[in-house]
C-alpha positions as CSV (number, residue, x, y, z in Angstrom):
1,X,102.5,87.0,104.6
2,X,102.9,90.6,103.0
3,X,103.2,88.9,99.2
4,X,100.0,87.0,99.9
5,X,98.1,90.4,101.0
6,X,99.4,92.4,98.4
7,X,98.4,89.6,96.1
8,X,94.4,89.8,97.5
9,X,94.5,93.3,97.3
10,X,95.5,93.2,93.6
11,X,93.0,90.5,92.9
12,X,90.3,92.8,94.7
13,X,90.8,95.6,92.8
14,X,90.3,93.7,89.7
15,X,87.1,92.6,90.5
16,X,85.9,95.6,91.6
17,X,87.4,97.0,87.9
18,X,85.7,94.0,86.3
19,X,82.3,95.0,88.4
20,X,82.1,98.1,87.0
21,X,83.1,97.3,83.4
22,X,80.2,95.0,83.4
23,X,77.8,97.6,85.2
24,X,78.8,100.6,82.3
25,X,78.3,97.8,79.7
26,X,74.3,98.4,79.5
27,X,74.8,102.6,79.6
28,X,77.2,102.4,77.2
29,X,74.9,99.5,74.5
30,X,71.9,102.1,75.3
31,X,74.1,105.2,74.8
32,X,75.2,103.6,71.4
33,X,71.9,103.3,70.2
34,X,70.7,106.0,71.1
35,X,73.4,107.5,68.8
36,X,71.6,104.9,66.3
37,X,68.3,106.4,66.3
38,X,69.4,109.7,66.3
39,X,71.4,109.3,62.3
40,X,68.3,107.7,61.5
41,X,66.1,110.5,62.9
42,X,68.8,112.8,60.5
43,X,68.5,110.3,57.7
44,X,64.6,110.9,57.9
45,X,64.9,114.6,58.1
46,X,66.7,114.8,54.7
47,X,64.3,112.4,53.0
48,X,61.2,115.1,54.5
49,X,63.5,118.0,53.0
50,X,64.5,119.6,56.3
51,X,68.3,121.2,57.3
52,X,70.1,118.8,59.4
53,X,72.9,121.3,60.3
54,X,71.4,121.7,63.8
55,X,70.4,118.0,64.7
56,X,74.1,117.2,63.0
57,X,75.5,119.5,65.2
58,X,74.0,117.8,68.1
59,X,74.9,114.2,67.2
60,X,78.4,115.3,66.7
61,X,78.0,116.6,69.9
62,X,77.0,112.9,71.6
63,X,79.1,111.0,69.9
64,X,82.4,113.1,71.1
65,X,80.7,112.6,74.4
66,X,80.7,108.9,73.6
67,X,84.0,108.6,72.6
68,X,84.8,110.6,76.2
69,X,83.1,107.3,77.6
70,X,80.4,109.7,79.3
71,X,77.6,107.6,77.9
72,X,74.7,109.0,80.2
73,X,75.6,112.4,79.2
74,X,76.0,111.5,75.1
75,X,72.7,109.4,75.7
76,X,70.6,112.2,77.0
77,X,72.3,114.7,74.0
78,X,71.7,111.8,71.0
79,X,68.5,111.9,72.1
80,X,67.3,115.5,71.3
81,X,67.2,114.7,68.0
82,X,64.5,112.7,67.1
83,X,63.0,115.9,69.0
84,X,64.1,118.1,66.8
85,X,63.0,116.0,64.1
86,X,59.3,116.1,65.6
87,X,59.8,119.5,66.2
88,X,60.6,120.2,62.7
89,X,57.7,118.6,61.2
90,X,54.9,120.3,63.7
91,X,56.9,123.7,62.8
92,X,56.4,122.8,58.8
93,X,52.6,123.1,59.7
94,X,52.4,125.9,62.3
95,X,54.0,127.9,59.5
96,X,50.8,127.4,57.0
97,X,48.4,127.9,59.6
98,X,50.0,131.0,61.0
99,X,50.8,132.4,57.3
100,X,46.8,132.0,57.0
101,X,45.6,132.6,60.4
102,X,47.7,136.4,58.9
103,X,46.0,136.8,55.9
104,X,42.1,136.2,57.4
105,X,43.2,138.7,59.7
106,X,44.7,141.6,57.8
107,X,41.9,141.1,54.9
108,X,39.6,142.1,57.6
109,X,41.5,145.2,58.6
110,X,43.0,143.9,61.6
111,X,46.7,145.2,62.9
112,X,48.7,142.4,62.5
113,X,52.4,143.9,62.5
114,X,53.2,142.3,65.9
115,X,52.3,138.9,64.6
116,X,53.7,139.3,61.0
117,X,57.8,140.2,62.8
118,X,57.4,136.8,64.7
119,X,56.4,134.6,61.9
120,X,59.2,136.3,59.6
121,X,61.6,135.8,62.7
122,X,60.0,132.5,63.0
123,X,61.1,131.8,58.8
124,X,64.6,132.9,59.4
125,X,64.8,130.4,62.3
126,X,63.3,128.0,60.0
127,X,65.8,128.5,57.2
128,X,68.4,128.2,59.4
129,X,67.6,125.0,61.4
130,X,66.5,126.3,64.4
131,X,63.3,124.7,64.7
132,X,62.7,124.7,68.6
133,X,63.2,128.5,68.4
134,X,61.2,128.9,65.2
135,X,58.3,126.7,66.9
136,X,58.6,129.4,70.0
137,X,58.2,132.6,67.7
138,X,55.3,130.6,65.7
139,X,53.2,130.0,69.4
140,X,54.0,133.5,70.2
141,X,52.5,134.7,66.7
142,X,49.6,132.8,67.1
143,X,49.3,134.3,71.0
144,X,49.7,137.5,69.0
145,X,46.8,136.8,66.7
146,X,44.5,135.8,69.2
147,X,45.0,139.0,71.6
148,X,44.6,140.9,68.2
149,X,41.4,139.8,67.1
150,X,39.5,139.2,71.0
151,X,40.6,143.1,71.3
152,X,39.5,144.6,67.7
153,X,35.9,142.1,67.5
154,X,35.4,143.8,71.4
155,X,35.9,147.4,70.1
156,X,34.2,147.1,67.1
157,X,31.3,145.8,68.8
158,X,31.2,148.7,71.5
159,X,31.2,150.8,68.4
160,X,28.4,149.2,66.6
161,X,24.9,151.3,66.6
162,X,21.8,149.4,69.0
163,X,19.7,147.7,66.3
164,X,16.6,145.4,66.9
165,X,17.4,142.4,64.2
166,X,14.1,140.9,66.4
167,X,11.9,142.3,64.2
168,X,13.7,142.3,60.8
169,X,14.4,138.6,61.6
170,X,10.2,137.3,62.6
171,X,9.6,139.4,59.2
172,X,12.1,137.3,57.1
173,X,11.6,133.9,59.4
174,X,11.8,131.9,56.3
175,X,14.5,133.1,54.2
176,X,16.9,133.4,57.7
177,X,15.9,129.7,58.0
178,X,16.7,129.3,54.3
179,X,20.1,131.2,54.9
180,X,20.8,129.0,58.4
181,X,21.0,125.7,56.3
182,X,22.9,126.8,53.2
183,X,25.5,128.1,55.7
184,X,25.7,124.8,57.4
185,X,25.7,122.7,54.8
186,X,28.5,125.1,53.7
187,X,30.8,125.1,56.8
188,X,30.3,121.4,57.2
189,X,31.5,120.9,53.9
190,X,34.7,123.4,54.2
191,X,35.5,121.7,57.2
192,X,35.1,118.1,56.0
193,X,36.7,119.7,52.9
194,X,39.6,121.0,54.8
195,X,40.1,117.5,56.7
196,X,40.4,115.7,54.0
197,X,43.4,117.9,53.1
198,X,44.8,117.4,56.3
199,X,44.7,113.9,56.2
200,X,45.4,113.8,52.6
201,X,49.1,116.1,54.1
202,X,49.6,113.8,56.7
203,X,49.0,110.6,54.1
204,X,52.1,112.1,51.6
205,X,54.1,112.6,54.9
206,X,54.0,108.8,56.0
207,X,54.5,108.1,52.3
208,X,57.6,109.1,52.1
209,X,58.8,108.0,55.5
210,X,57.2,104.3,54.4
211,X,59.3,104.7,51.5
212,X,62.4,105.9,53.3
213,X,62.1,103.1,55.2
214,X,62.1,100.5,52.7
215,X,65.3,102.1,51.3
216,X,66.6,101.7,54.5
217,X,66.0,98.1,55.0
218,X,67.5,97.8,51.4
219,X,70.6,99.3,52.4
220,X,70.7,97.1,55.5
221,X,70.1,94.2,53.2
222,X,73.3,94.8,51.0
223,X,75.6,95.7,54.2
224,X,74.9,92.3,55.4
225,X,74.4,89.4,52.4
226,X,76.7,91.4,50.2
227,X,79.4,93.5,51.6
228,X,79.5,91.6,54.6
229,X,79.7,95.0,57.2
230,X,77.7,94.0,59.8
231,X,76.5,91.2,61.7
232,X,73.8,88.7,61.9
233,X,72.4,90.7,65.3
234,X,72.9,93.7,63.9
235,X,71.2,93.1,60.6
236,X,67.8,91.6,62.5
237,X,67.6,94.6,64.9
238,X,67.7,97.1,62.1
239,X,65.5,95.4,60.0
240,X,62.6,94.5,62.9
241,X,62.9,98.6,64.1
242,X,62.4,99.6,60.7
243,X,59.9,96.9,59.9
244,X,58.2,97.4,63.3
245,X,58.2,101.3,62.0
246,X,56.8,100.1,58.3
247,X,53.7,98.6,60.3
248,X,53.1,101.3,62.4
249,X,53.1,103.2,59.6
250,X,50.8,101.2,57.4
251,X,48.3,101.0,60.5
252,X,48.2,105.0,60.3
253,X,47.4,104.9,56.6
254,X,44.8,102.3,56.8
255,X,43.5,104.3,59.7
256,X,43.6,107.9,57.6
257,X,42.4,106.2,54.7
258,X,38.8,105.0,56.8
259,X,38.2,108.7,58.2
260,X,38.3,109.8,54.0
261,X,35.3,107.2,53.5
């Protein structure tokens, strides 16, 4: 009788062992590639010409997690990374418009010190890889710029001298007309001007994540029909994500490529 309980309670507790194995096993396979998409993320960052030392420092950081078999935990860290590589990008283009949002400003005579310090801190958080910081600083220089120029275009218009333009205008009806169009057809074509650059910017960008990509798959490729390093599954999901990416990718560039016509 007591070898026959002791031997259900050992079978028990291997079922209940087995149980949870199998209940870990989808954490962990999501944990693992999320791990996955974060070297690529890394892979892409270096391609763009960005530091990895902070997004290596956090996949280091989910894969010793990993390797503790606390997969929710490295999961949630592995995935900060392709955040940081987003983040990273939109601070690449925050910095131009800041840097020029500056110089409109100060050629008009504006105080812009307050501004300038964040966008140099935001550079040295840049230069470092600090890109969630330097994205903060860059928001807060903007902020900055803003305050700056609603306060000095109120007090210089409290300053301005009362003048009647009513009559100057009704005696120069034609040539304000005259100077009404020019300026639009001018601003209209600056801006369409200036979207073309953007979308030219943002055409180069994809570019060289298309061709990243491709290199990618070409790697993939040789691991599988000619060293032989990974598997059959493995080579068909890596290839459909980074196909699946390719298309996506190509849609945006058709897409870009209509609003230039």
């Amino acid at each position: 009788m007591t070898s026959k309980f002791y031997f259900l309670c050992a079978l028990a507790m291997m079922l209940i062992m087995a149980s949870f194995t199998a209940a870990a096993q989808p954490v962990k396979d999501s944990a693992s590639k999320a791990i996955g998409e974060a070297e690529s993320a890394i892979d892409e960052m270096r391609s763009m010409g960005f530091g990895v030392t902070y997004a290596n420092d956090t996949l280091n950081e989910a894969k010793l997690l990993f390797s503790q078999e606390r997969y929710i935990a490295a999961e949630t860290v592995a995935k900060n990374v392709p955040e940081i590589k987003a983040t990273a990008i939109n601070v690449k283009e925050l910095i131009d418009s800041v840097e020029a949002r500056i110089y409109d400003l100060r050629s008009k005579g504006y105080n812009v010190s307050a501004a300038v310090s964040l966008f140099n801190s935001s550079l040295t958080e840049f230069n470092t890889d600090n890109y969630i910081e330097s994205e903060k600083s860059l928001n807060l220089a903007m902020g900055s710029l803003d305050e700056t120029e609603a306060k000095e275009s109120s007090r210089r218009a409290t300053e301005m001298p009362a003048f009647d333009f009513l009559p100057v205008i009704l005696d120069n009806l034609m040539l304000v007309i005259f100077i009404f169009i020019i300026g639009l057809i001018a601003g209209l074509r600056g801006r369409r001007l200036h979207e073309r650059r953007k979308i030219k910017k943002k055409s180069k960008m994809l570019e060289t994540e298309r061709k990243m990509l491709i290199s990618e798959i070409k790697n993939v490729q040789e691991k599988y029909f000619r060293l032989g390093t990974i598997s059959k599954p493995d080579y068909n999901a890596s290839t459909d994500k980074y196909n699946r990416k390719l298309d996506e990718i190509k849609n945006e560039l058709s897409l870009l490529k209509g609003e230039t016509h």
